[in-house]
N, C-alpha and C positions, 0 to 999 in steps of 0.2 A: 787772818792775822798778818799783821805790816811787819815786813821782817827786809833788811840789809843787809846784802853781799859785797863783794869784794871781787871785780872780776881786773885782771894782771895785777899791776903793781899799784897804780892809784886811781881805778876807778871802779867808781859804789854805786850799786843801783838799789832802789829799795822797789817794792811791789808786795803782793801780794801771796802767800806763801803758797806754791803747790805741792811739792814733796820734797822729802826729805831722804838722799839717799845713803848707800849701804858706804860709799869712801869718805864721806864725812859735810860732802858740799851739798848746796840745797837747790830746788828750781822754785823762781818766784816767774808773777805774770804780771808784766804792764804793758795795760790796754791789751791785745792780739800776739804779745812775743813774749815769749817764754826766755829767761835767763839761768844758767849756770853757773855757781860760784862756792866759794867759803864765808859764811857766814860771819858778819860782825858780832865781836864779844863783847858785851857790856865789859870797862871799868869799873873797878871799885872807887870810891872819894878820897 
């Protein structure tokens, strides 16, 4: 699943989702590097 973070204040990485952990933030992978972050929340219209 393609999933977007938020890592400081304005920068987004998207990749591929590998866990999800217990403080609320997720780790995705792209390519060979693993990222840490807070997950982007969909908008409503």
């Amino acid at each position: 699943m393609l999933r977007t973070i938020v890592i400081g204040t304005c920068v987004q990485v998207q990749g591929t989702l590998e866990k999800e952990l217990d403080n609320g933030r997720i780790l995705i992978r792209v390519g060979n590097k693993v990222f840490e972050g807070l997950p982007v929340t969909k908008k409503a219209a």
